[in-house]
N, CA and C atoms of all chains as a GROMACS GRO file, in nm:
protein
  576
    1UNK      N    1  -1.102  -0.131  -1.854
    1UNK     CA    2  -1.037  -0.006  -1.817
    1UNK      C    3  -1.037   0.010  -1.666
    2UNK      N    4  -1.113  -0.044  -1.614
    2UNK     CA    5  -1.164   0.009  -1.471
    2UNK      C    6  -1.048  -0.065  -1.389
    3UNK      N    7  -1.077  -0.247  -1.454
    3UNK     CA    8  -0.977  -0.326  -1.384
    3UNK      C    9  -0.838  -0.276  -1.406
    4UNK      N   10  -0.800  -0.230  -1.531
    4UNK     CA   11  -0.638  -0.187  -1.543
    4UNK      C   12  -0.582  -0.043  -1.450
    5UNK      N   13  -0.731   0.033  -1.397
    5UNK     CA   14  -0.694   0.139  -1.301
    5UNK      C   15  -0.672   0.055  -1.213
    6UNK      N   16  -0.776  -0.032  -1.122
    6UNK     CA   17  -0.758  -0.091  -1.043
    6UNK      C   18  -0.618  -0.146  -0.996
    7UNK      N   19  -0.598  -0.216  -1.093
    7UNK     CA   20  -0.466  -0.295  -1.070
    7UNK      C   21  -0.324  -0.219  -1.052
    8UNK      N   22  -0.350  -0.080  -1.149
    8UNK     CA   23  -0.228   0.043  -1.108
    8UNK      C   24  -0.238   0.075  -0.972
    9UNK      N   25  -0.382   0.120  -0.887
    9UNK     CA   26  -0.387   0.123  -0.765
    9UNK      C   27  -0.347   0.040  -0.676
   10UNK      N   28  -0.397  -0.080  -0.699
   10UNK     CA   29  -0.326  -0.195  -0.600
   10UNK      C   30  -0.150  -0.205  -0.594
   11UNK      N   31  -0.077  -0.197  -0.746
   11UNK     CA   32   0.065  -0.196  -0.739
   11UNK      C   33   0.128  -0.018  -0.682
   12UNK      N   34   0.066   0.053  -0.699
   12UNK     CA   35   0.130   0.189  -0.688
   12UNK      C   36   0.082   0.182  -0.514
   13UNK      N   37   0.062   0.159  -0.460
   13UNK     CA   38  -0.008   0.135  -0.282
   13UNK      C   39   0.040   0.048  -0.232
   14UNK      N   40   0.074  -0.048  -0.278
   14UNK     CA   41   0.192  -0.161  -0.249
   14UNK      C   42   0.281  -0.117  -0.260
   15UNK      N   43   0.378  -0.028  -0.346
   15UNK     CA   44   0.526   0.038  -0.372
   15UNK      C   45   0.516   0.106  -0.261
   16UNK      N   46   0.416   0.192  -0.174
   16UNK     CA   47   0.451   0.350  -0.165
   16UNK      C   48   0.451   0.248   0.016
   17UNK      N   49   0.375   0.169   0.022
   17UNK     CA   50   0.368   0.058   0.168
   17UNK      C   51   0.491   0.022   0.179
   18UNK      N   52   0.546  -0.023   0.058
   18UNK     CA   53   0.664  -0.092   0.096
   18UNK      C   54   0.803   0.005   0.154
   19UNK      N   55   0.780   0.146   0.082
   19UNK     CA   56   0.872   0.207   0.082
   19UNK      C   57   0.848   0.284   0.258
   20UNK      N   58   0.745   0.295   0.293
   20UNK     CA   59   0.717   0.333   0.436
   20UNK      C   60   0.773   0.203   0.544
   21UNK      N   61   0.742   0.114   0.484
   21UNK     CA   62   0.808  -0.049   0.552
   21UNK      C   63   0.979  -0.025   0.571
   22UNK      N   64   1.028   0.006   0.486
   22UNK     CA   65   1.174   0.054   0.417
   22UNK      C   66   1.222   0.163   0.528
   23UNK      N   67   1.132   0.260   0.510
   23UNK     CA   68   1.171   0.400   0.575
   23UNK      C   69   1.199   0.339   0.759
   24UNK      N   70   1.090   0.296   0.769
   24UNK     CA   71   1.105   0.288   0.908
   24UNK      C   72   1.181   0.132   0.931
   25UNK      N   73   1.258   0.048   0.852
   25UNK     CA   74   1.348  -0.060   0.917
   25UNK      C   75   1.455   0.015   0.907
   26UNK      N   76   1.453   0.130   0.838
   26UNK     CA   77   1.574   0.154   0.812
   26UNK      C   78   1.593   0.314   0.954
   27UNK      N   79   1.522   0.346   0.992
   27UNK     CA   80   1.488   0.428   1.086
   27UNK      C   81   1.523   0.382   1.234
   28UNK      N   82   1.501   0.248   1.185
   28UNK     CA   83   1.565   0.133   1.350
   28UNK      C   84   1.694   0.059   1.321
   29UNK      N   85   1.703   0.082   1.221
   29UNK     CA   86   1.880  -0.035   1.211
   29UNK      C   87   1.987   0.039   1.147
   30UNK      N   88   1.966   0.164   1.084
   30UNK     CA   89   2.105   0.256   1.049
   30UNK      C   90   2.163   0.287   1.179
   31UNK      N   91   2.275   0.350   1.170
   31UNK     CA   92   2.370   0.361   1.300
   31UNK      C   93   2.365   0.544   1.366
   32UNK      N   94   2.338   0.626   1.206
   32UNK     CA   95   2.361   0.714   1.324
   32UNK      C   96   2.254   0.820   1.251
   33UNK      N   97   2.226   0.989   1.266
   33UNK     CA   98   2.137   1.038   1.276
   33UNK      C   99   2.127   1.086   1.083
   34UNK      N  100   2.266   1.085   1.012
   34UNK     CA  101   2.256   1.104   0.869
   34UNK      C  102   2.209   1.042   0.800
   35UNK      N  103   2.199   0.873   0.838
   35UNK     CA  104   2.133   0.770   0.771
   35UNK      C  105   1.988   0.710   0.841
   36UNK      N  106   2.015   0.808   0.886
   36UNK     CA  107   1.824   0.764   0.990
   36UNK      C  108   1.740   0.891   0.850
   37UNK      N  109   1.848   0.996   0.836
   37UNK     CA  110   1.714   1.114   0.761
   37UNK      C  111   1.716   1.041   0.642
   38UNK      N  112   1.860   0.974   0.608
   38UNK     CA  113   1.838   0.905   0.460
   38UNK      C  114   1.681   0.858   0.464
   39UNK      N  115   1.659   0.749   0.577
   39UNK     CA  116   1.585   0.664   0.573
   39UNK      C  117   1.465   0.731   0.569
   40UNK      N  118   1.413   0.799   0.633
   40UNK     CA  119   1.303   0.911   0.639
   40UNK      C  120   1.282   0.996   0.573
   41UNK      N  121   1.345   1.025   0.468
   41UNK     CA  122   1.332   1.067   0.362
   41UNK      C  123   1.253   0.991   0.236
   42UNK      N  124   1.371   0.875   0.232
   42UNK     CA  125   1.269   0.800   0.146
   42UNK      C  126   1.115   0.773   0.138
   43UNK      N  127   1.070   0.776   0.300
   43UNK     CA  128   0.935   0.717   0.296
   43UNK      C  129   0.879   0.832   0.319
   44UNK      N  130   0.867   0.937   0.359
   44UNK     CA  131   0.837   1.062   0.321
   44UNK      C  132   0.823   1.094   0.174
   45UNK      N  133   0.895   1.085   0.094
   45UNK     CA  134   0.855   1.132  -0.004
   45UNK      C  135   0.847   0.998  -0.149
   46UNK      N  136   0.879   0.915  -0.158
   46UNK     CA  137   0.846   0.812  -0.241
   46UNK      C  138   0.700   0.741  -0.146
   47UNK      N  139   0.700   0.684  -0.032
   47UNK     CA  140   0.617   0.659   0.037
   47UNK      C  141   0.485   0.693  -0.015
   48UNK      N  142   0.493   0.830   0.025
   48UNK     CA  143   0.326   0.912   0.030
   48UNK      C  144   0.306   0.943  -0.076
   49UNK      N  145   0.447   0.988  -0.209
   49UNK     CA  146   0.418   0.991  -0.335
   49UNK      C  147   0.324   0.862  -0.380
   50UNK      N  148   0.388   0.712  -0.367
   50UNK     CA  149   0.353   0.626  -0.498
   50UNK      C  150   0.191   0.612  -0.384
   51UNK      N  151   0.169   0.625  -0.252
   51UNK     CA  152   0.003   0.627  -0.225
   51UNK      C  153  -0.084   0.717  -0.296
   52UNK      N  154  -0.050   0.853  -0.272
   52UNK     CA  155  -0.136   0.941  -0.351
   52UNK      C  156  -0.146   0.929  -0.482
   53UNK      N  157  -0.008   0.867  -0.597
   53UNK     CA  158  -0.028   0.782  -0.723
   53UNK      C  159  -0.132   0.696  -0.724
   54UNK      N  160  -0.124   0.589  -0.663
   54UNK     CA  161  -0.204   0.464  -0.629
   54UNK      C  162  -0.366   0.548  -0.627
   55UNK      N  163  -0.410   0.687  -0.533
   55UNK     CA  164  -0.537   0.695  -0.489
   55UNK      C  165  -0.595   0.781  -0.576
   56UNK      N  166  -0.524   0.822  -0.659
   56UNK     CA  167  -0.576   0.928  -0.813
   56UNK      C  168  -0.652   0.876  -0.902
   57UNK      N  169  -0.653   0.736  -0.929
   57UNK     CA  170  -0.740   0.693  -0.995
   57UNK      C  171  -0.911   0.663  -0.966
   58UNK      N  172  -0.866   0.673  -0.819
   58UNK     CA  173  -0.945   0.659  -0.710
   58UNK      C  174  -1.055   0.781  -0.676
   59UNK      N  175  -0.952   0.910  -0.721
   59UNK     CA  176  -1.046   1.000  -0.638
   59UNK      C  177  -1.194   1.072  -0.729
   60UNK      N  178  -1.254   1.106  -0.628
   60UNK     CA  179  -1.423   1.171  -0.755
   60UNK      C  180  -1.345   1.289  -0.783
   61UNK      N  181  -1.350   1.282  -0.916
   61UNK     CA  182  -1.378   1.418  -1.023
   61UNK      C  183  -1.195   1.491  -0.991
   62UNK      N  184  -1.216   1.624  -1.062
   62UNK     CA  185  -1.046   1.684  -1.075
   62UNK      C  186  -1.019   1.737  -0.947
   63UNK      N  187  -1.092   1.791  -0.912
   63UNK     CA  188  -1.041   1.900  -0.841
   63UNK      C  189  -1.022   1.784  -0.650
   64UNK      N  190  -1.076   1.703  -0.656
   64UNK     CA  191  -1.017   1.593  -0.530
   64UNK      C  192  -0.838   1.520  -0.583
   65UNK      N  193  -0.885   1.491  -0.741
   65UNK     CA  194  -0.705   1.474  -0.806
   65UNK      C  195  -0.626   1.590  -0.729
   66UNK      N  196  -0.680   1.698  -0.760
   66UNK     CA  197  -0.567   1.797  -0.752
   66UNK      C  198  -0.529   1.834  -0.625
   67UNK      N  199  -0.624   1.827  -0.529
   67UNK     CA  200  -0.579   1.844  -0.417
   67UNK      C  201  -0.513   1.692  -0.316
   68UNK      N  202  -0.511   1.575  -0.418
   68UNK     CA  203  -0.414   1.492  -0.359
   68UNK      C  204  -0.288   1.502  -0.412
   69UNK      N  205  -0.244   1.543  -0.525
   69UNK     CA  206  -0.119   1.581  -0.595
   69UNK      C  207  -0.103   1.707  -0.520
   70UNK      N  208  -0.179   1.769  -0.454
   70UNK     CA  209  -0.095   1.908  -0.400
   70UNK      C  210  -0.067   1.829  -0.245
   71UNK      N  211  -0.138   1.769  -0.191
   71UNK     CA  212  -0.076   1.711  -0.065
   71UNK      C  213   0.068   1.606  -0.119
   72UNK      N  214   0.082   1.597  -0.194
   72UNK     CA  215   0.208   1.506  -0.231
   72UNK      C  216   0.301   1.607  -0.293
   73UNK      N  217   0.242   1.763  -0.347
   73UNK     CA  218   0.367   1.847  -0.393
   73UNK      C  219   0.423   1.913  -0.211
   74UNK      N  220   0.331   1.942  -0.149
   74UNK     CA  221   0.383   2.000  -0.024
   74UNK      C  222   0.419   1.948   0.067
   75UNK      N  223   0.403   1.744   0.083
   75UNK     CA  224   0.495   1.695   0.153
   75UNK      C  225   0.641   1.715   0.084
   76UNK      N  226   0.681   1.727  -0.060
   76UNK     CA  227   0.810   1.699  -0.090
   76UNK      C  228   0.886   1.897  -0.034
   77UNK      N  229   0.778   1.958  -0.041
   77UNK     CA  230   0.842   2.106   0.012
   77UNK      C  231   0.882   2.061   0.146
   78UNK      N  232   0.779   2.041   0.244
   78UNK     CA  233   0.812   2.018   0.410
   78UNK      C  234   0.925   1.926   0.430
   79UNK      N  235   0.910   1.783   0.337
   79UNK     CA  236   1.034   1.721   0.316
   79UNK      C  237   1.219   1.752   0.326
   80UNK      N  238   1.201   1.841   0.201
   80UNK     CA  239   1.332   1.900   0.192
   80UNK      C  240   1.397   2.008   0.262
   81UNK      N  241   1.297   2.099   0.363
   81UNK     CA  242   1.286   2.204   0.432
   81UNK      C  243   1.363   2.123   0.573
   82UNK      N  244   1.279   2.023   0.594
   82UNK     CA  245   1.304   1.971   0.722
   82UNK      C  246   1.446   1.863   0.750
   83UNK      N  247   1.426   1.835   0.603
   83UNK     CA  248   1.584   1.740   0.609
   83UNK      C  249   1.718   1.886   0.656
   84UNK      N  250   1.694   1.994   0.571
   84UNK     CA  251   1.794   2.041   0.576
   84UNK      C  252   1.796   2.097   0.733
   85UNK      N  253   1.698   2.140   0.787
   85UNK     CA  254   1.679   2.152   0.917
   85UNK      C  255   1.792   2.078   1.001
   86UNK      N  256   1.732   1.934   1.002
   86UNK     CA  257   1.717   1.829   1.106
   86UNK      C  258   1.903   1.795   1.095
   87UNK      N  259   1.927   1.811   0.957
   87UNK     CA  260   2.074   1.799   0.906
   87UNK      C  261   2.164   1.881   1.018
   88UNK      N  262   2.141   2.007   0.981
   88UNK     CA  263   2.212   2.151   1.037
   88UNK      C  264   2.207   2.148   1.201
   89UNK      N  265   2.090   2.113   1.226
   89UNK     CA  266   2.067   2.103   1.366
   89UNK      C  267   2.160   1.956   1.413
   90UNK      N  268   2.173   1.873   1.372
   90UNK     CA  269   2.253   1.743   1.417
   90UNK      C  270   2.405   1.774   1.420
   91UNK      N  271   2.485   1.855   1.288
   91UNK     CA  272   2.581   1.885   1.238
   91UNK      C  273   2.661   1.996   1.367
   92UNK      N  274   2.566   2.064   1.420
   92UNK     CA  275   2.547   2.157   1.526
   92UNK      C  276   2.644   2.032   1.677
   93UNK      N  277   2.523   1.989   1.702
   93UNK     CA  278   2.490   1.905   1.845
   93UNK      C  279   2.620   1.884   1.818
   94UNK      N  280   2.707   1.836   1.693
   94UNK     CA  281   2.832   1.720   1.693
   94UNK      C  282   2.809   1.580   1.753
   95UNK      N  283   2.894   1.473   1.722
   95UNK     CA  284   2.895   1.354   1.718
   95UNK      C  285   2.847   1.328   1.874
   96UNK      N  286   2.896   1.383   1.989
   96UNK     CA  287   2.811   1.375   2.174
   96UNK      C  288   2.654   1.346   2.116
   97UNK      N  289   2.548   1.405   2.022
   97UNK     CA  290   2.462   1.409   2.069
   97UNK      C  291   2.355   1.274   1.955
   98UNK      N  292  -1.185  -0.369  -0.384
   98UNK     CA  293  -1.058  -0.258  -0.371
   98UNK      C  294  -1.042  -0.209  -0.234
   99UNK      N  295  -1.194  -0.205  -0.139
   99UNK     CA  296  -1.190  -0.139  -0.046
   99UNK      C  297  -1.108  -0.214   0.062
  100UNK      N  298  -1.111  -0.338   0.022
  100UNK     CA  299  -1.044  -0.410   0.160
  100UNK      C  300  -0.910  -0.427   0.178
  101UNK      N  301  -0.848  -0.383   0.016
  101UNK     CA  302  -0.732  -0.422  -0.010
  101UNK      C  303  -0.678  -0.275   0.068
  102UNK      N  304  -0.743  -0.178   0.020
  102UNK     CA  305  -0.677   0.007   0.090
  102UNK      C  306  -0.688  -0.019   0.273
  103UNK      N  307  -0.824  -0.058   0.289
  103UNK     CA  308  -0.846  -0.062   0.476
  103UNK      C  309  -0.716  -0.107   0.543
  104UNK      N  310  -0.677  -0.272   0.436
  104UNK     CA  311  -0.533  -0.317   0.504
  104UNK      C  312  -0.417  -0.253   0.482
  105UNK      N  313  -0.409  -0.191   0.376
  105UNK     CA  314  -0.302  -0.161   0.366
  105UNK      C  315  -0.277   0.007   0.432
  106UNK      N  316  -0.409   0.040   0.487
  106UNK     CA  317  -0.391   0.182   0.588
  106UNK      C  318  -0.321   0.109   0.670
  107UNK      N  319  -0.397  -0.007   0.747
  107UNK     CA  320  -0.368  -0.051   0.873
  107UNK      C  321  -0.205  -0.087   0.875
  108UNK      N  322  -0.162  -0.140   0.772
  108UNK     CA  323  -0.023  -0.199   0.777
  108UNK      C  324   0.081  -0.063   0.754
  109UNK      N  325   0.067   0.048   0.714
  109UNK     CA  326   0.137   0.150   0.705
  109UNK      C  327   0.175   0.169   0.862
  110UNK      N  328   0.022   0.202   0.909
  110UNK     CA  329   0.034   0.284   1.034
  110UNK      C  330   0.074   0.161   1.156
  111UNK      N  331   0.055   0.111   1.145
  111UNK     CA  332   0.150  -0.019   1.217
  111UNK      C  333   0.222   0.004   1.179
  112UNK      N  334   0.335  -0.002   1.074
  112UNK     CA  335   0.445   0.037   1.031
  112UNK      C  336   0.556   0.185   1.107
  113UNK      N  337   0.453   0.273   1.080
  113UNK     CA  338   0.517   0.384   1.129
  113UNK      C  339   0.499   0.384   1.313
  114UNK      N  340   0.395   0.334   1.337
  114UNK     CA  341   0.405   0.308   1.514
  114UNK      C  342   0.469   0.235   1.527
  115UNK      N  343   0.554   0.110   1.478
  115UNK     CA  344   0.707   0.042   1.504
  115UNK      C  345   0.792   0.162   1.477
  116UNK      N  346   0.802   0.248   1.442
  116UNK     CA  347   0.949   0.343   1.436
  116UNK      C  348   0.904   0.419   1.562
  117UNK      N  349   0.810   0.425   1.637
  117UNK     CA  350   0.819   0.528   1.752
  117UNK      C  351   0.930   0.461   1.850
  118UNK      N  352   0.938   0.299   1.858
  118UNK     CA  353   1.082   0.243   1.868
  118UNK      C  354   1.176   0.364   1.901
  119UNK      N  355   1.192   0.412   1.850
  119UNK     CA  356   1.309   0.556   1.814
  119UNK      C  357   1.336   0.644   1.885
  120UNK      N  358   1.150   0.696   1.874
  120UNK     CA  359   1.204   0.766   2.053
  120UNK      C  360   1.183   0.741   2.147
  121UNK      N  361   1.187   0.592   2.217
  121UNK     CA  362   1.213   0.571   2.335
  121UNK      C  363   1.439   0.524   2.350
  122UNK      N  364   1.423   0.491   2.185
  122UNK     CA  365   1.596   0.468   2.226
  122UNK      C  366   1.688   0.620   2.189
  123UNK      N  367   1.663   0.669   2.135
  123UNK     CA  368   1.677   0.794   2.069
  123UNK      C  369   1.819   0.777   1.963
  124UNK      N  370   1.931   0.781   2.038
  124UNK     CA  371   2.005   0.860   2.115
  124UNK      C  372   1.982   0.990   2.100
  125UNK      N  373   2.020   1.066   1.995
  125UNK     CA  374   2.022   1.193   1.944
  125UNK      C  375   1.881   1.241   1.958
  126UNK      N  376   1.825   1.384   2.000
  126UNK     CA  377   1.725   1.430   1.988
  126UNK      C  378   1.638   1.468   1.855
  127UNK      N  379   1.775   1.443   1.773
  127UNK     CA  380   1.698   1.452   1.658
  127UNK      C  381   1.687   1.345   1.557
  128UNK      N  382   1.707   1.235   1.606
  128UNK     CA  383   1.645   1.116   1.626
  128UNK      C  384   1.520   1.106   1.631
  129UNK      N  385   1.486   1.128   1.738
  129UNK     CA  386   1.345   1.116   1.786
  129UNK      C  387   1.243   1.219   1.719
  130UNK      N  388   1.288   1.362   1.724
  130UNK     CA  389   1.201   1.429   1.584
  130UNK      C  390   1.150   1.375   1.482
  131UNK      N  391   1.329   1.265   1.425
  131UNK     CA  392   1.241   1.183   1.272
  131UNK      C  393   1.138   1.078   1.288
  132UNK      N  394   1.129   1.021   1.403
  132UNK     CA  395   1.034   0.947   1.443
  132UNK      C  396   0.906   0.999   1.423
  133UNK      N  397   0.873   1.114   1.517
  133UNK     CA  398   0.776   1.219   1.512
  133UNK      C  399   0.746   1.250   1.374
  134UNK      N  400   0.823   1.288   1.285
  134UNK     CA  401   0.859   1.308   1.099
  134UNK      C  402   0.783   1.190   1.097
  135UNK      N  403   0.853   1.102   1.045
  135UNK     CA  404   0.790   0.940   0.989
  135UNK      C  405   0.629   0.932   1.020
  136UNK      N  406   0.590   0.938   1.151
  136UNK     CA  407   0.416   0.928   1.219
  136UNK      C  408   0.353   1.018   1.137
  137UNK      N  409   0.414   1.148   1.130
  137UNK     CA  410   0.337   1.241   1.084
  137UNK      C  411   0.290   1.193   0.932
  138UNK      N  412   0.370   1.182   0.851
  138UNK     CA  413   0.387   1.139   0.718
  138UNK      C  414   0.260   1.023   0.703
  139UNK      N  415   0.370   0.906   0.766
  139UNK     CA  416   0.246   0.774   0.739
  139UNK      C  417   0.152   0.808   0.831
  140UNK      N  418   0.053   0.862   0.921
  140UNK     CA  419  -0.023   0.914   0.938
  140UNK      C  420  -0.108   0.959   0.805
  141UNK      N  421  -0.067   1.083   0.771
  141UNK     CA  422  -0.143   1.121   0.661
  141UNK      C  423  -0.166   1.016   0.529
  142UNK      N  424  -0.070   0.934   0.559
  142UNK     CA  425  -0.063   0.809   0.400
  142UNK      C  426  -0.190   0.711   0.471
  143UNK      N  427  -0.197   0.699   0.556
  143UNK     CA  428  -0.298   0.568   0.626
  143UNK      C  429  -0.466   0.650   0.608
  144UNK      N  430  -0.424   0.803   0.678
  144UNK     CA  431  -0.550   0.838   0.669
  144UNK      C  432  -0.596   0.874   0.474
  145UNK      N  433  -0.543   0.883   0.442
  145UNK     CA  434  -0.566   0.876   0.253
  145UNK      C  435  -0.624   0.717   0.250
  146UNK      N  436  -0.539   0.685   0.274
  146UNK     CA  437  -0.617   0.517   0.244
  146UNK      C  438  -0.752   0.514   0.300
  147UNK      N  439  -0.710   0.544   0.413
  147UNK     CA  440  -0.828   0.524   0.507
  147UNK      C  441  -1.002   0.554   0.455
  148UNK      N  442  -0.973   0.675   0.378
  148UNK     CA  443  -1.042   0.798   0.355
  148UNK      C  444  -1.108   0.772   0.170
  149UNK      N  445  -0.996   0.689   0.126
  149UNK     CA  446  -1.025   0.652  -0.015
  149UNK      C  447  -1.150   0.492  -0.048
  150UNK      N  448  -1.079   0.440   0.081
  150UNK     CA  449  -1.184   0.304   0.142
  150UNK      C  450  -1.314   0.293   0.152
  151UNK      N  451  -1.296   0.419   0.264
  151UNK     CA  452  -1.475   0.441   0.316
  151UNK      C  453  -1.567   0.565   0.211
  152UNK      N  454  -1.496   0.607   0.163
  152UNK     CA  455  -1.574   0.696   0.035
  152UNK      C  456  -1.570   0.759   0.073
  153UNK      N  457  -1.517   0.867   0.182
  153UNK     CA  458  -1.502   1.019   0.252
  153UNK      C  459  -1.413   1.111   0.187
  154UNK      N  460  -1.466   1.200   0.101
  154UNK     CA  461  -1.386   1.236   0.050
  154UNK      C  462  -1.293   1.373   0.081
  155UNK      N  463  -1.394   1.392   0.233
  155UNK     CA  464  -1.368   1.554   0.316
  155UNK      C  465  -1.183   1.484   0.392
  156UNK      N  466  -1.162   1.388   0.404
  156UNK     CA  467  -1.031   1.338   0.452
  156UNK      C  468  -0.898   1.380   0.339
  157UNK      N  469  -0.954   1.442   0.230
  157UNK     CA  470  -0.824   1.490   0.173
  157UNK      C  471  -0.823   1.636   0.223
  158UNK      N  472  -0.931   1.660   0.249
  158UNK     CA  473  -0.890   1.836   0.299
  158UNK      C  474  -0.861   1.862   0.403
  159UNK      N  475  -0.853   1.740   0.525
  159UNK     CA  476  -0.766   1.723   0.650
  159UNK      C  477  -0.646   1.658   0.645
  160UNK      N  478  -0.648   1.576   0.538
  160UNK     CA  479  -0.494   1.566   0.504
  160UNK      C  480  -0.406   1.679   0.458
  161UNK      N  481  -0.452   1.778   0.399
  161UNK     CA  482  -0.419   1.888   0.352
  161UNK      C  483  -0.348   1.987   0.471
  162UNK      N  484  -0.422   2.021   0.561
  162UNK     CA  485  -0.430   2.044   0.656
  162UNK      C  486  -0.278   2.017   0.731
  163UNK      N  487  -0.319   1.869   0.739
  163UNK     CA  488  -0.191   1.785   0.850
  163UNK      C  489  -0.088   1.808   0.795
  164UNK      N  490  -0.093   1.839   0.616
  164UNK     CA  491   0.087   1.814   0.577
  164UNK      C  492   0.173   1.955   0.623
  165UNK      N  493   0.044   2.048   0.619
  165UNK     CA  494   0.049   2.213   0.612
  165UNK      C  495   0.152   2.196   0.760
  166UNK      N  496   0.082   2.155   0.858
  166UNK     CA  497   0.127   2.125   0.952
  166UNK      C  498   0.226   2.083   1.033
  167UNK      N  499   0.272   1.977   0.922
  167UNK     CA  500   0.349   1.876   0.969
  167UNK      C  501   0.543   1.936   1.017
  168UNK      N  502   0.541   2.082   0.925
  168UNK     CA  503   0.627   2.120   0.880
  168UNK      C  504   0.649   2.164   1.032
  169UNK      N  505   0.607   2.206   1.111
  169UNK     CA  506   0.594   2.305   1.197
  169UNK      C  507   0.660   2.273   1.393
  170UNK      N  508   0.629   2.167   1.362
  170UNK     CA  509   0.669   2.067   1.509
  170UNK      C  510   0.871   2.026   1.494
  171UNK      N  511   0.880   2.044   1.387
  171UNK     CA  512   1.005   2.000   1.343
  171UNK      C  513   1.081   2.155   1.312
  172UNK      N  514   1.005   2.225   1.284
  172UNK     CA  515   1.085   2.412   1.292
  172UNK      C  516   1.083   2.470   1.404
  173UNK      N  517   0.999   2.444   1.487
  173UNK     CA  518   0.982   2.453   1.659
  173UNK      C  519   1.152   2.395   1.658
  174UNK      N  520   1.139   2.264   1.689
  174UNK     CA  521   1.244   2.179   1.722
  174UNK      C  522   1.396   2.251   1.698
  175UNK      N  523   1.408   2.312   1.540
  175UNK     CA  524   1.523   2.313   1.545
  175UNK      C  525   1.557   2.456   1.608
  176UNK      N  526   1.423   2.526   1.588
  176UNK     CA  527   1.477   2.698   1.654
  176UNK      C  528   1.527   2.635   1.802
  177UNK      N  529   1.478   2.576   1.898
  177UNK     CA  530   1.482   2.554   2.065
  177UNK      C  531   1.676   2.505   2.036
  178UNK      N  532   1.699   2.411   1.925
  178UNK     CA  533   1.842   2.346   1.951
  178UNK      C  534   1.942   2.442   1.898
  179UNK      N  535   1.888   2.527   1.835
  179UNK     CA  536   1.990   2.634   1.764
  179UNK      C  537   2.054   2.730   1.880
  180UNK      N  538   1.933   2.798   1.916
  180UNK     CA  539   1.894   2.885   1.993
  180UNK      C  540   1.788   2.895   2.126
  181UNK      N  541   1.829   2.811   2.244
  181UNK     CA  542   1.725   2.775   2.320
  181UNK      C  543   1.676   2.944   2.360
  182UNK      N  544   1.550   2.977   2.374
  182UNK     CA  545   1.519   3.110   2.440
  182UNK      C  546   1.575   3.088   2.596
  183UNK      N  547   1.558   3.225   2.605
  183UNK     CA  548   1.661   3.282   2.730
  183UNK      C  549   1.557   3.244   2.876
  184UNK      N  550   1.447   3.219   2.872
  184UNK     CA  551   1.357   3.196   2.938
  184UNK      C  552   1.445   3.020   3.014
  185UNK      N  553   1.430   2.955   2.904
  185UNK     CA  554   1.439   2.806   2.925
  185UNK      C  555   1.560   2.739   2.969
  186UNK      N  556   1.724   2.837   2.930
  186UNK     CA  557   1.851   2.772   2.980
  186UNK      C  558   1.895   2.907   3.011
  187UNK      N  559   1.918   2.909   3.122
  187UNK     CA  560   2.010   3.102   3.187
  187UNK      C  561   2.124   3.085   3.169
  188UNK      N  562   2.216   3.184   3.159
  188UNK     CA  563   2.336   3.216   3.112
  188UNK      C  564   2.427   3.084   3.142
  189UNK      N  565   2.440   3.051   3.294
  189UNK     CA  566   2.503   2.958   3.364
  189UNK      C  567   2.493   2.834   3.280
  190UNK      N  568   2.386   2.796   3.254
  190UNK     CA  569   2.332   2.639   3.135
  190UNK      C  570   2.418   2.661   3.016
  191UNK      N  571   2.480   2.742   2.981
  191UNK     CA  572   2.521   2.787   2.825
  191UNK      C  573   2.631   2.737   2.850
  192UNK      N  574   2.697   2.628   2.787
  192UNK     CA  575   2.814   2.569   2.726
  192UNK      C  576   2.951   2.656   2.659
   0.00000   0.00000   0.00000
């Protein structure tokens, strides 16, 4: 049992790495500021999701669970708050900026 | 397990310090915010690892903290581009 947590940890921490790997090639090689939030989005919120997945098996007792699932419910709030932000504010500047 | 989380903090946050890349090229200023975005994020993902590694378990309640946070540098940002205060660009600066 221990090893089959284990091994969910090791693959769910590897996904959420890869997807931060992802976020930021894609943060340096998209062209302009709509597909940069694409990109930052993803690893923002799949990213830090499949880590805090990965570290649940990990953590002592419930109430450390719960407060890593609440750091992974309130990155996806700050997430979506800030995309629409960063959106509106770019949409603003127009294509000059 | 522990050595496998230590590296894989380390390789996140290496990860996200290659996107600061970003804001030295920018173009767009808000560009460089998502950069700032991205650090913040894998920041908190490295320090979880970090924190799950060494058996500390007070690092989720500063991660807690940072995400609370995180929101805040980036709502700064967009009030100044919406609406710079009157202090910072005088009438004449206004487009």
């Amino acid at each position: 049992m221990s090893a089959a947590l284990d091994l969910f940890t090791v693959v769910a921490v590897a996904a959420g790495a890869f997807f931060f790997l992802a976020g930021t090639v894609g943060l340096l090689r998209f062209p302009d500021v709509f597909t940069h939030l694409h990109a930052l989005s993803k690893a923002d919120n799949l990213g830090l999701g499949l880590v805090v997945l990965g570290l649940l098996p990990q953590a002592n007792g419930l109430l450390a669970g719960l407060k890593l699932v609440a750091i992974w419910l309130l990155a996806l709030l700050v997430g979506a708050v800030v995309s629409q932000l960063i959106a509106r504010a770019a949409r603003r500047a127009g294509p000059r900026a | 397990m522990a050595e496998f989380l230590f590296a894989t903090s380390g390789f996140v946050l290496a990860t996200v310090a290659l996107g600061l890349v970003r804001i030295l090229r920018g173009p767009a200023d808000a560009d460089r915010m998502m950069a700032a975005q991205l650090l913040g994020s894998g920041g908190i993902a490295a320090l979880l690892l970090l924190g799950a590694a060494a058996g500390v378990d007070s690092v989720i309640d500063l991660s807690l903290a940072l995400v609370l946070l995180a929101a805040f540098a980036t709502v700064a940002f967009v009030r100044f581009t919406a609406a710079p205060p009157s202090g910072a660009a005088g009438p004449d600066d206004a487009l």
